[in-house]
PyMOL Python script that loads the backbone (N, CA, C, O; Angstrom):
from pymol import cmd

cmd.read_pdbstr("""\
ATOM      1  N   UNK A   1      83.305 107.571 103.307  1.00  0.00           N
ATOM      2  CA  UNK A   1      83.375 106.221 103.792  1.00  0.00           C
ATOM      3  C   UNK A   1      82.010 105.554 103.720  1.00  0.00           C
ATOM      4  O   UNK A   1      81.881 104.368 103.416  1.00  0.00           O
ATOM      5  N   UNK A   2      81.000 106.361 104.010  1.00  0.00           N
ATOM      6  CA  UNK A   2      79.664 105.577 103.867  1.00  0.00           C
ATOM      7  C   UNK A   2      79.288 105.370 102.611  1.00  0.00           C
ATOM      8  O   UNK A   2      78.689 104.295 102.616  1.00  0.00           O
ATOM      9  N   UNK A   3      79.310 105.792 101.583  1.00  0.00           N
ATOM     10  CA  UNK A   3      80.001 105.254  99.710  1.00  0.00           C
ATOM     11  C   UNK A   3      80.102 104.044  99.916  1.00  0.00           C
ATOM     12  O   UNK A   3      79.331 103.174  99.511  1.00  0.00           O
ATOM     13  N   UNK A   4      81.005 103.915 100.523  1.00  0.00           N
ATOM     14  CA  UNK A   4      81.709 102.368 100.200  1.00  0.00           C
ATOM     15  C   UNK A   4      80.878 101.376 100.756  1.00  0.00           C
ATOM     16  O   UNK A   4      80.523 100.379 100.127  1.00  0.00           O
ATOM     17  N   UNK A   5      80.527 101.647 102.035  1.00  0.00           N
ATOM     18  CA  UNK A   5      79.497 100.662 102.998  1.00  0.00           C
ATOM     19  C   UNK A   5      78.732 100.645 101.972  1.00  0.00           C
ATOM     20  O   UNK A   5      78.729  99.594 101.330  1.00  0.00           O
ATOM     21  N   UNK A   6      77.982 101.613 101.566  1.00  0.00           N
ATOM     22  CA  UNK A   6      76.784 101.742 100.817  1.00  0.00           C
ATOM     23  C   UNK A   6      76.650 100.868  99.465  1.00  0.00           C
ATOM     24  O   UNK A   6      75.619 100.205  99.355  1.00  0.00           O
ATOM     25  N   UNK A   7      77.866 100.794  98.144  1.00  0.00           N
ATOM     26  CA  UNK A   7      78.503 100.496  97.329  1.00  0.00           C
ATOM     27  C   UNK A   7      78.201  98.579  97.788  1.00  0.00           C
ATOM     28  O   UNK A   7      77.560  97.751  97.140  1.00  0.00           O
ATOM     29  N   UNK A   8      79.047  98.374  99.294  1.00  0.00           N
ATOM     30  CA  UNK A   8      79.103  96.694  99.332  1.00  0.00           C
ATOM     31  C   UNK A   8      77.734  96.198  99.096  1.00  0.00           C
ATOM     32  O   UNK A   8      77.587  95.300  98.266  1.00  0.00           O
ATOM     33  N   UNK A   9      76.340  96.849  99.955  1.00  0.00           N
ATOM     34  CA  UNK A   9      75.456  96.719  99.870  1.00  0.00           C
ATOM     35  C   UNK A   9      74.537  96.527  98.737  1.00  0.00           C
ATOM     36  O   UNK A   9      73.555  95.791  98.836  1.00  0.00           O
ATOM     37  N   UNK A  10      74.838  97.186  97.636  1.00  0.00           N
ATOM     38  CA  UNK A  10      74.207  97.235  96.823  1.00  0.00           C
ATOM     39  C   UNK A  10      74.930  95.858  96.154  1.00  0.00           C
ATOM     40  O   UNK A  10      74.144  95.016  95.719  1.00  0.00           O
ATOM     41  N   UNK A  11      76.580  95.536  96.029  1.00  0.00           N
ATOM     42  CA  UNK A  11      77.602  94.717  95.551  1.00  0.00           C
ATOM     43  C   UNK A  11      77.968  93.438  96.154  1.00  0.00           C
ATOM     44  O   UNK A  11      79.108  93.060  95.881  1.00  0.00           O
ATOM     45  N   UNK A  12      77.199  92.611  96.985  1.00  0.00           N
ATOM     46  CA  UNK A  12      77.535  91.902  97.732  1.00  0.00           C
ATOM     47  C   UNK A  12      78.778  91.281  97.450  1.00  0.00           C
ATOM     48  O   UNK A  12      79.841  91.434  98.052  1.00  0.00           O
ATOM     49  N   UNK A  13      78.464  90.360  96.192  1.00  0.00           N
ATOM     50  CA  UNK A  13      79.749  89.902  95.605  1.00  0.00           C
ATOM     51  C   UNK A  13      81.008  90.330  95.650  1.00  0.00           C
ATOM     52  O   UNK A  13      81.981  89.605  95.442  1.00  0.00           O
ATOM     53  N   UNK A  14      81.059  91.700  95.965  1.00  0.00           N
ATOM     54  CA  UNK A  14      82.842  92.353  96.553  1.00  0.00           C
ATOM     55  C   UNK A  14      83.006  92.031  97.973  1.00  0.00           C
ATOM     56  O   UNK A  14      84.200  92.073  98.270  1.00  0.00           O
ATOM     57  N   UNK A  15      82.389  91.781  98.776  1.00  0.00           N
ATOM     58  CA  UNK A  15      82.951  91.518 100.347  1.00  0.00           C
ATOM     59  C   UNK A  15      83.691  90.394 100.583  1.00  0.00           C
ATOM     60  O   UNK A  15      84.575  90.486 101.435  1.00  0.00           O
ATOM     61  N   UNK A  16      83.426  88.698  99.661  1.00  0.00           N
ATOM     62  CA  UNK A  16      84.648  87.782  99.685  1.00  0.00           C
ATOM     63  C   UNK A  16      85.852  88.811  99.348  1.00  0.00           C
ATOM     64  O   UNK A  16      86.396  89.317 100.329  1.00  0.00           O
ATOM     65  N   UNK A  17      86.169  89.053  98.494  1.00  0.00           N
ATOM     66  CA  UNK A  17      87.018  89.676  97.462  1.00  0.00           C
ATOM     67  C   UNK A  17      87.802  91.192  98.374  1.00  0.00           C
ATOM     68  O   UNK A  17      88.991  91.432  98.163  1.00  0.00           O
ATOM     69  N   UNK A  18      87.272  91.770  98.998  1.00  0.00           N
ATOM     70  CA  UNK A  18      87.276  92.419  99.907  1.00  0.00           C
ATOM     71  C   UNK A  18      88.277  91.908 101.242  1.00  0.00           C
ATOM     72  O   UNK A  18      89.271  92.441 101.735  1.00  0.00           O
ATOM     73  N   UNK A  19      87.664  90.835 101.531  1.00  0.00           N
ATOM     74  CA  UNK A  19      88.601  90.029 102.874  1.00  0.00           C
ATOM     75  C   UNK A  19      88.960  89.514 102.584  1.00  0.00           C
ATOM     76  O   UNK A  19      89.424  88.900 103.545  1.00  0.00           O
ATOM     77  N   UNK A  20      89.375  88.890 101.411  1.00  0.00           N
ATOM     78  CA  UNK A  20      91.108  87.955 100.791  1.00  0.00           C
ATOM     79  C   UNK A  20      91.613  88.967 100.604  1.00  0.00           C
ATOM     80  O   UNK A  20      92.414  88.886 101.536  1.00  0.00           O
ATOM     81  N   UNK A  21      91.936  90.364  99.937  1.00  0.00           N
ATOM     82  CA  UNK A  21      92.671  91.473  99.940  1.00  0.00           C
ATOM     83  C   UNK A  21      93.018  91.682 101.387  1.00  0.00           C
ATOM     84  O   UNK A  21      94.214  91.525 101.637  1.00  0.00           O
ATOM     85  N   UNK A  22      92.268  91.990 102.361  1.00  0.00           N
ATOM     86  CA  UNK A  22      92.254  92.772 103.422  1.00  0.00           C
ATOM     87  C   UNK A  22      93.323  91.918 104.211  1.00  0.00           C
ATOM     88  O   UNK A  22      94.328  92.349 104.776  1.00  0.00           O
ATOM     89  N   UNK A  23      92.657  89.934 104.080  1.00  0.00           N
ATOM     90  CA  UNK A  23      94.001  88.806 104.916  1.00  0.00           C
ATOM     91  C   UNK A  23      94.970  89.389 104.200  1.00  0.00           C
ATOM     92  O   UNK A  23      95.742  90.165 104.765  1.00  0.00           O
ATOM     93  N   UNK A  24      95.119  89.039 102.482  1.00  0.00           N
ATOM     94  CA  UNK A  24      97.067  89.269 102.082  1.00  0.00           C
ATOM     95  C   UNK A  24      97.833  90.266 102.811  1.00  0.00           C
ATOM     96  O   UNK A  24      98.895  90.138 103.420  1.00  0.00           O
ATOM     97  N   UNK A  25      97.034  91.366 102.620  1.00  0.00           N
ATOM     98  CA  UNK A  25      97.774  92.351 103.056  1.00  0.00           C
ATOM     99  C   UNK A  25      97.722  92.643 104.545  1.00  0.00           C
ATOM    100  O   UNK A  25      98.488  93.577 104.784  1.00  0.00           O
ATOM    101  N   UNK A  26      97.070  92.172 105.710  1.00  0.00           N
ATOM    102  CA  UNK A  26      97.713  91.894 106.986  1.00  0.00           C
ATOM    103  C   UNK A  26      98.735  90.845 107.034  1.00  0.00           C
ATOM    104  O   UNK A  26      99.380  90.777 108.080  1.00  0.00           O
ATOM    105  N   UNK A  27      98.954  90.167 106.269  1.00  0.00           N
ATOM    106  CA  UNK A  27     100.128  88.912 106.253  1.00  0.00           C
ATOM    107  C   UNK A  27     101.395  89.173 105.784  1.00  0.00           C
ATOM    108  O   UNK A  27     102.507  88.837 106.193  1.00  0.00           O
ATOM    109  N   UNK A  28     100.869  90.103 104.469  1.00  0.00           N
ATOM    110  CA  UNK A  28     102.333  90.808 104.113  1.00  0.00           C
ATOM    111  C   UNK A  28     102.649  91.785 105.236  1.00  0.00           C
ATOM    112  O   UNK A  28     103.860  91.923 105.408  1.00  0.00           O
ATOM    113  N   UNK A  29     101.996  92.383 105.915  1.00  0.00           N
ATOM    114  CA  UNK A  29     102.491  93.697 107.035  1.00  0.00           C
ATOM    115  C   UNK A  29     103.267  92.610 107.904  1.00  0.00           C
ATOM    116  O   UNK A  29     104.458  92.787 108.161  1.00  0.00           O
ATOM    117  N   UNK A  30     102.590  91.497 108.347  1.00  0.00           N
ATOM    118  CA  UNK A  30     103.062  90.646 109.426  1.00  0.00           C
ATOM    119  C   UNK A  30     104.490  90.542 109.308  1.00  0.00           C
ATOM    120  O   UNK A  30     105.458  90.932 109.961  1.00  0.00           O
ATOM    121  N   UNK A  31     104.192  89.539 107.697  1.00  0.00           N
ATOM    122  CA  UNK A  31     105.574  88.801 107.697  1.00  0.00           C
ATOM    123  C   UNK A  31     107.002  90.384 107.841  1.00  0.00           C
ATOM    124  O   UNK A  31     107.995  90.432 108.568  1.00  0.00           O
ATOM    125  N   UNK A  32     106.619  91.153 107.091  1.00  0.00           N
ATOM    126  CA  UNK A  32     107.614  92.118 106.802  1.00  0.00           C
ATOM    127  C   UNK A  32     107.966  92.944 108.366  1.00  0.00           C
ATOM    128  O   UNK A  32     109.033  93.551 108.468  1.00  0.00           O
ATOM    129  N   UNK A  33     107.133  92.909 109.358  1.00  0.00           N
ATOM    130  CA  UNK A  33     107.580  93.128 110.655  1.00  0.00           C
ATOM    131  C   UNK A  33     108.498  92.331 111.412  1.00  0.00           C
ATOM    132  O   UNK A  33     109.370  92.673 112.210  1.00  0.00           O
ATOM    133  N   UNK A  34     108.075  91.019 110.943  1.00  0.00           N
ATOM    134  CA  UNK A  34     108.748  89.683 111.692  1.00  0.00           C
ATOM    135  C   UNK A  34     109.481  89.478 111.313  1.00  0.00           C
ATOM    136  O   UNK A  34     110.134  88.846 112.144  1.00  0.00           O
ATOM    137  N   UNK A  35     110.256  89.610 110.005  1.00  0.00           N
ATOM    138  CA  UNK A  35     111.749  89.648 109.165  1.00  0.00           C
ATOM    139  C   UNK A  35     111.980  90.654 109.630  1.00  0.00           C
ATOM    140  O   UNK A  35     112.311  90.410 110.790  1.00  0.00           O
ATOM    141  N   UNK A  36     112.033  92.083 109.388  1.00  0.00           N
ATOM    142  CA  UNK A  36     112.458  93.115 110.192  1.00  0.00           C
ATOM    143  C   UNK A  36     113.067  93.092 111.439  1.00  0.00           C
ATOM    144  O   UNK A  36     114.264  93.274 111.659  1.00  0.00           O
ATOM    145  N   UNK A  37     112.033  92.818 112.393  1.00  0.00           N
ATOM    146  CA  UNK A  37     112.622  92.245 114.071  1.00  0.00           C
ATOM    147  C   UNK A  37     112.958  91.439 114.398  1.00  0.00           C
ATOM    148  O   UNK A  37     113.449  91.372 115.525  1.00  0.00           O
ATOM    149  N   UNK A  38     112.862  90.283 113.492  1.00  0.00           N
ATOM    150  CA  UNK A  38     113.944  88.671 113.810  1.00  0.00           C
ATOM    151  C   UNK A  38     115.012  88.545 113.034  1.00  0.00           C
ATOM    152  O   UNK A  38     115.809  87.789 113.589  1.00  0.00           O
ATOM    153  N   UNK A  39     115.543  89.061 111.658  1.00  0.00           N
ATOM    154  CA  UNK A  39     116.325  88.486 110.692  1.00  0.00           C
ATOM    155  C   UNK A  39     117.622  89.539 111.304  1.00  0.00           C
ATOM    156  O   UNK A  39     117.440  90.731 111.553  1.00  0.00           O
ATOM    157  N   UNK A  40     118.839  88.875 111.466  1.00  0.00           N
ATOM    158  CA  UNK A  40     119.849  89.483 111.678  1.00  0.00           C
ATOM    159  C   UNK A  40     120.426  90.174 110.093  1.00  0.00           C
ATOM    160  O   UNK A  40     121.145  91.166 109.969  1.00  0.00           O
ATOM    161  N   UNK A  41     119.885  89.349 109.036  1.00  0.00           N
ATOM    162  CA  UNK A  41     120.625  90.628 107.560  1.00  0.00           C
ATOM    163  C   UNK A  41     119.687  91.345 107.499  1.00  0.00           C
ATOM    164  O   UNK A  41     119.808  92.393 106.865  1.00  0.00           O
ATOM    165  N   UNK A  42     118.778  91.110 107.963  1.00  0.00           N
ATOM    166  CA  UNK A  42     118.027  92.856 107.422  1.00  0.00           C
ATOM    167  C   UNK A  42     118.024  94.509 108.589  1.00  0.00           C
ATOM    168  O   UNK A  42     118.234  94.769 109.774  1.00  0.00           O
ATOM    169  N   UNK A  43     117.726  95.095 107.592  1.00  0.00           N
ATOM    170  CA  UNK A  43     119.107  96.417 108.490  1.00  0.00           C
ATOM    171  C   UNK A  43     117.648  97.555 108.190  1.00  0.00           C
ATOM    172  O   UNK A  43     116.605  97.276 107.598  1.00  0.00           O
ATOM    173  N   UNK A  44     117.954  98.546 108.676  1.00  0.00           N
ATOM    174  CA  UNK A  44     117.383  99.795 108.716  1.00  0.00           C
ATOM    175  C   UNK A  44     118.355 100.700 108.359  1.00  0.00           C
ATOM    176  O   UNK A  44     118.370 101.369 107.326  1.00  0.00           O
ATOM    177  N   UNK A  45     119.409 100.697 109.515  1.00  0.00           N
ATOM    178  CA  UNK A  45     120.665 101.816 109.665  1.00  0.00           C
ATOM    179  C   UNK A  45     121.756 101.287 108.942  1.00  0.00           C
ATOM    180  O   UNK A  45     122.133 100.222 109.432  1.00  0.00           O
ATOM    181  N   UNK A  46     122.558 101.738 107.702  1.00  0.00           N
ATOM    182  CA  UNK A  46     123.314 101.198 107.161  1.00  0.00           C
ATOM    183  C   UNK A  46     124.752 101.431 107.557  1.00  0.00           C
ATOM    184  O   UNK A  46     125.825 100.838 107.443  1.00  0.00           O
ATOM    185  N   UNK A  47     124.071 103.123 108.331  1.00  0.00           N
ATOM    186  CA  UNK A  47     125.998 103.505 108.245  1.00  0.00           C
ATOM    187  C   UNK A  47     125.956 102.547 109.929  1.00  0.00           C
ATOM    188  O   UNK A  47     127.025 102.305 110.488  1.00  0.00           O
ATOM    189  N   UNK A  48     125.085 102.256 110.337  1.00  0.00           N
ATOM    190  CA  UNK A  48     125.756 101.423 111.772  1.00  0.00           C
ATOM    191  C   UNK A  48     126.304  99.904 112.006  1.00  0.00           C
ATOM    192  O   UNK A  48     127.013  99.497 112.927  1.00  0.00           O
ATOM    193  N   UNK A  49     125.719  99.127 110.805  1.00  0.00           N
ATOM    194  CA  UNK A  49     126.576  97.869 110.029  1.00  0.00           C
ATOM    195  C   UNK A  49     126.099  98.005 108.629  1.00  0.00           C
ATOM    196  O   UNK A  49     124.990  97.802 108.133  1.00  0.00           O
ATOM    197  N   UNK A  50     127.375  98.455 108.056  1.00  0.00           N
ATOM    198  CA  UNK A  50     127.186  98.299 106.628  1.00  0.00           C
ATOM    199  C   UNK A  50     127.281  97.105 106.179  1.00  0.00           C
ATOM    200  O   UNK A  50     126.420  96.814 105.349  1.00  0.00           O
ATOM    201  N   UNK A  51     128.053  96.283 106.446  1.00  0.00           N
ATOM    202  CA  UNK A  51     127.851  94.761 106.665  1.00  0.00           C
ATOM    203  C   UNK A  51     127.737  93.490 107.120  1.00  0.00           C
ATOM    204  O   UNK A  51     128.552  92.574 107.236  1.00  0.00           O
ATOM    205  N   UNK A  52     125.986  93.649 107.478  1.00  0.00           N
ATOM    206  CA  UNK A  52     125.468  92.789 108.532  1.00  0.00           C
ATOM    207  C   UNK A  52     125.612  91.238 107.844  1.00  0.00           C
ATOM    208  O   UNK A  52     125.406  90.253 108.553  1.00  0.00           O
ATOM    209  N   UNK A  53     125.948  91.107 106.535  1.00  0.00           N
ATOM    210  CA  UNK A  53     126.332  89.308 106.557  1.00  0.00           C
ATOM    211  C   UNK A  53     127.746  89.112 107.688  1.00  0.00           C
ATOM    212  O   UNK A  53     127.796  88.319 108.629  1.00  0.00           O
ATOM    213  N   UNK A  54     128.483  89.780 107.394  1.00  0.00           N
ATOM    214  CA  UNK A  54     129.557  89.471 108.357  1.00  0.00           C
ATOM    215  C   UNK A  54     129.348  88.896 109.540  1.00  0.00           C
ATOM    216  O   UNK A  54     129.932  87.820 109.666  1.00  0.00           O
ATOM    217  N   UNK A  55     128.678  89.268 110.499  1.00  0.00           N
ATOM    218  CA  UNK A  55     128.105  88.599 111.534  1.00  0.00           C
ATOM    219  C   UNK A  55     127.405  87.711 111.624  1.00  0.00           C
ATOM    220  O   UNK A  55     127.189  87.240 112.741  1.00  0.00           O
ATOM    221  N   UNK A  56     126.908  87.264 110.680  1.00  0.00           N
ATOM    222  CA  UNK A  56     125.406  86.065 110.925  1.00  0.00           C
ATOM    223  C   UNK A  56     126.003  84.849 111.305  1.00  0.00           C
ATOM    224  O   UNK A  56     127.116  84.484 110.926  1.00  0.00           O
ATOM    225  N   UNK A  57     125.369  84.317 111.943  1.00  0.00           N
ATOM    226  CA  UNK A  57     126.216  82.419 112.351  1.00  0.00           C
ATOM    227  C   UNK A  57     125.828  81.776 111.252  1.00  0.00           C
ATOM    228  O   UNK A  57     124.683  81.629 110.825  1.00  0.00           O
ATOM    229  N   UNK A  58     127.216  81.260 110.654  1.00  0.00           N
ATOM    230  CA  UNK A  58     126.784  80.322 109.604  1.00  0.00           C
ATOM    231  C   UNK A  58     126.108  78.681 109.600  1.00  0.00           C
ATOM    232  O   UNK A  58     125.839  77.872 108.712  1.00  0.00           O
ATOM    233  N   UNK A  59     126.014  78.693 110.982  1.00  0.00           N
ATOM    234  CA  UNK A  59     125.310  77.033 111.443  1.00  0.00           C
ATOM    235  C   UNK A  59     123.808  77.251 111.727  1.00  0.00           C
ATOM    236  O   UNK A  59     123.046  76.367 112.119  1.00  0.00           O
ATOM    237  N   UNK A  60     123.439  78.681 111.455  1.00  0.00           N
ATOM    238  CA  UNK A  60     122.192  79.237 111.963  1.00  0.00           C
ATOM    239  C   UNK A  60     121.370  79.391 110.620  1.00  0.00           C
ATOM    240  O   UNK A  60     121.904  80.032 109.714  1.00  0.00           O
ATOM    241  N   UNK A  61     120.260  78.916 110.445  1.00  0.00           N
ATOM    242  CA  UNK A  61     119.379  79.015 109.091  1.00  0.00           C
ATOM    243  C   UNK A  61     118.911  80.214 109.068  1.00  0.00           C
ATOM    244  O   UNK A  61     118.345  80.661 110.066  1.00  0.00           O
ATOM    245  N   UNK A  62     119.050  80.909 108.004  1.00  0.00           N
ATOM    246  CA  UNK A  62     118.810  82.239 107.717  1.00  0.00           C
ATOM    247  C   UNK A  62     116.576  81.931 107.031  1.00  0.00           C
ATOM    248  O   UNK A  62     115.532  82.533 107.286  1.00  0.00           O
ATOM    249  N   UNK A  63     116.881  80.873 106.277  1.00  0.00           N
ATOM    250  CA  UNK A  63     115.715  80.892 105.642  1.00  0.00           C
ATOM    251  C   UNK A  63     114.328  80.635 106.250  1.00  0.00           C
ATOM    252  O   UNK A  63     114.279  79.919 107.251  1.00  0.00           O
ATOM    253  N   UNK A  64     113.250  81.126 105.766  1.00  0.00           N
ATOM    254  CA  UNK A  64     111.961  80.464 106.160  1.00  0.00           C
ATOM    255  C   UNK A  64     111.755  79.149 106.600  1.00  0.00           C
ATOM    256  O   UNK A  64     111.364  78.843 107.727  1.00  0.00           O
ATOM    257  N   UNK A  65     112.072  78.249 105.535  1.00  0.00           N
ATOM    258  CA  UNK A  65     112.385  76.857 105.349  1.00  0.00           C
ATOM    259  C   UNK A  65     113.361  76.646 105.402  1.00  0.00           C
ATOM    260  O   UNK A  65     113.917  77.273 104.500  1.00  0.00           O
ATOM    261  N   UNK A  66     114.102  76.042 105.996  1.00  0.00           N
ATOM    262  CA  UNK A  66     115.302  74.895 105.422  1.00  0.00           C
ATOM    263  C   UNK A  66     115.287  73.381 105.803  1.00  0.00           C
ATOM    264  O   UNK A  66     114.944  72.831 106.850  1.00  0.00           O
ATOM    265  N   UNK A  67     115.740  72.903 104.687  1.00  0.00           N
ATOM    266  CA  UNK A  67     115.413  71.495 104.486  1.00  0.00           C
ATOM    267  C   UNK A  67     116.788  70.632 104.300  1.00  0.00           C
ATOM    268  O   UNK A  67     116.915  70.373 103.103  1.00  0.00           O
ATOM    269  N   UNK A  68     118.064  69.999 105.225  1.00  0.00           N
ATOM    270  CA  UNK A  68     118.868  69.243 104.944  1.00  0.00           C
ATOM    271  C   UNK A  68     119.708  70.315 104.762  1.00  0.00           C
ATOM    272  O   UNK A  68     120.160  70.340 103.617  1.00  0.00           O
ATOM    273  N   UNK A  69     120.146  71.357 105.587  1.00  0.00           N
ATOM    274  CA  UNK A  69     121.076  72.469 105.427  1.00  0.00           C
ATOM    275  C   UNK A  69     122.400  72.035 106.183  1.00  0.00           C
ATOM    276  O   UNK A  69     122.583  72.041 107.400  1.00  0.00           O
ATOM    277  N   UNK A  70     123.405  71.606 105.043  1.00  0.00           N
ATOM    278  CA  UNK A  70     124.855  71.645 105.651  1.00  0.00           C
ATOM    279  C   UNK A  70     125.595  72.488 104.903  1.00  0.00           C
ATOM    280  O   UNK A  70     125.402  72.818 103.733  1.00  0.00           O
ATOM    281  N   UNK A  71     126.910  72.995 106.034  1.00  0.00           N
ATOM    282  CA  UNK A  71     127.481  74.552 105.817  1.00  0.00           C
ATOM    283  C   UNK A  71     129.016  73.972 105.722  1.00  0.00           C
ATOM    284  O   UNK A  71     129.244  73.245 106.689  1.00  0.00           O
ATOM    285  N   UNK A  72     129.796  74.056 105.097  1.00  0.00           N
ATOM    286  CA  UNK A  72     130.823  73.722 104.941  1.00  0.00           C
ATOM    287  C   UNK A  72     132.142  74.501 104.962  1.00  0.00           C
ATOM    288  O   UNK A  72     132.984  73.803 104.396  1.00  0.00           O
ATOM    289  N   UNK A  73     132.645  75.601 105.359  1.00  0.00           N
ATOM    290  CA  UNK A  73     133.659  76.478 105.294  1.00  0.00           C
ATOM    291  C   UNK A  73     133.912  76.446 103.591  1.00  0.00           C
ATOM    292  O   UNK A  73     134.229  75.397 103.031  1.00  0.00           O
ATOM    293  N   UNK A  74     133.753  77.561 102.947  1.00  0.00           N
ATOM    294  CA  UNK A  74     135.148  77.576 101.858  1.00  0.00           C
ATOM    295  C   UNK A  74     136.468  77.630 102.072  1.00  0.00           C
ATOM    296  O   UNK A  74     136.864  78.544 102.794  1.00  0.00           O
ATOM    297  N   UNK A  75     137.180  76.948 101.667  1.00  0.00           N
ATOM    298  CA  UNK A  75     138.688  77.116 101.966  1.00  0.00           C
ATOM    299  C   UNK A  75     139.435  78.363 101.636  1.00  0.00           C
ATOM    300  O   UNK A  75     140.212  78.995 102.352  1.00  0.00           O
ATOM    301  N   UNK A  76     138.935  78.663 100.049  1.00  0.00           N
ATOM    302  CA  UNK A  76     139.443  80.125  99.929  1.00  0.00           C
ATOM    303  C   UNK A  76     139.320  81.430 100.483  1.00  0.00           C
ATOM    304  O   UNK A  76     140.289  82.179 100.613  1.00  0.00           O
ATOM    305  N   UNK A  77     138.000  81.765 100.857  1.00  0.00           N
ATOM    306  CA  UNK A  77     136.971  82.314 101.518  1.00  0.00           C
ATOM    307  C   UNK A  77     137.850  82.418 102.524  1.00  0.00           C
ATOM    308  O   UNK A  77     138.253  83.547 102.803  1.00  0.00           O
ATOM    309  N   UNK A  78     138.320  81.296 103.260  1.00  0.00           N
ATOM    310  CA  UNK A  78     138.947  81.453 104.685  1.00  0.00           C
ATOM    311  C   UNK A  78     140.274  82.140 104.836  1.00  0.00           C
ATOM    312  O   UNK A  78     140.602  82.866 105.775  1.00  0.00           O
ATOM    313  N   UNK A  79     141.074  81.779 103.672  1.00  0.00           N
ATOM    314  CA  UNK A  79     141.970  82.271 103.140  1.00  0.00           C
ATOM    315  C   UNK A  79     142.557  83.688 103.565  1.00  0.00           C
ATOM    316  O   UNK A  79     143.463  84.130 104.272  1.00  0.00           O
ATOM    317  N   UNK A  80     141.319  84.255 102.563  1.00  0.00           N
ATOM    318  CA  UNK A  80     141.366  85.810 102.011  1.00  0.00           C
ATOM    319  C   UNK A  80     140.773  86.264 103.467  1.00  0.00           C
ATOM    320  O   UNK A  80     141.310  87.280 103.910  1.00  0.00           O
ATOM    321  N   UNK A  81     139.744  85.677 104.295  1.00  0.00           N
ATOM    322  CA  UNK A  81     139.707  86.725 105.428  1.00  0.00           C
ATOM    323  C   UNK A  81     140.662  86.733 106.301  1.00  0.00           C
ATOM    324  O   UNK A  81     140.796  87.781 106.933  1.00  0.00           O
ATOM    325  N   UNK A  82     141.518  85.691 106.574  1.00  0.00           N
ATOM    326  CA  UNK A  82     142.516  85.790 107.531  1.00  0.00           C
ATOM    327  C   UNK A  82     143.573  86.608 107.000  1.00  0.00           C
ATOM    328  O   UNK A  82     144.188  87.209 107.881  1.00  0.00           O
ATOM    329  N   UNK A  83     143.968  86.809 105.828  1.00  0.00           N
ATOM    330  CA  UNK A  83     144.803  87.597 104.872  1.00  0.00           C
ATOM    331  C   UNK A  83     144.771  88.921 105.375  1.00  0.00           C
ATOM    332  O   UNK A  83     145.605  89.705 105.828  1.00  0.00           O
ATOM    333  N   UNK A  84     143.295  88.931 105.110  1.00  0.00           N
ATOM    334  CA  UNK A  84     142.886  90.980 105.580  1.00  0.00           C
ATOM    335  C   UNK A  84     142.680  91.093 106.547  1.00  0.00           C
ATOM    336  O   UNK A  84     142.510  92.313 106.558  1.00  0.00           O
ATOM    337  N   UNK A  85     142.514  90.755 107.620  1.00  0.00           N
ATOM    338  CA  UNK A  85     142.374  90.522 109.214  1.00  0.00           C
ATOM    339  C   UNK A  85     143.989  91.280 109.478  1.00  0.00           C
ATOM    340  O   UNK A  85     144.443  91.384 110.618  1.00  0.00           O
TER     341      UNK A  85
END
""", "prot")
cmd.dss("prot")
cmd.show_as("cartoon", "prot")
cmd.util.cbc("prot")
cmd.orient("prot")
């Protein structure tokens, strides 16, 4: 480990370069925790809902963004689940 200390020192020019790597990748850990523990489709355990779209509220924005999101029932869609119900 003291290499490396040693290495910046001599390299200044790698320490920007160094902490834009070091932010992305605390941001990617972030975001991928915070989808993990907030997003109702994303799963860990499969055999305990194999299919977690089934449940999601469809008046509820799944996305990062959404911008002018209206949800409309499919008619067929509605169809076929009351069919197999």
């Amino acid at each position: 480990m003291s290499g490396f200390f040693q290495m910046l020192r001599k390299k200044k020019e790698l320490i920007p370069l160094i902490g834009f790597v070091s932010f992305a990748a605390a941001g990617a850990a972030t975001a991928s925790v915070y989808f993990l523990l907030t997003k109702p489709d994303v799963i860990l355990n499969k055999t305990r809902n194999p299919e977690p779209w089934e449940k999601l509220d469809p008046s509820k924005p799944q996305k990062l963004i959404t911008i002018n999101q209206q949800w409309k029932p499919v008619e067929e869609l509605q169809l076929v689940k009351s069919l197999t119900k």
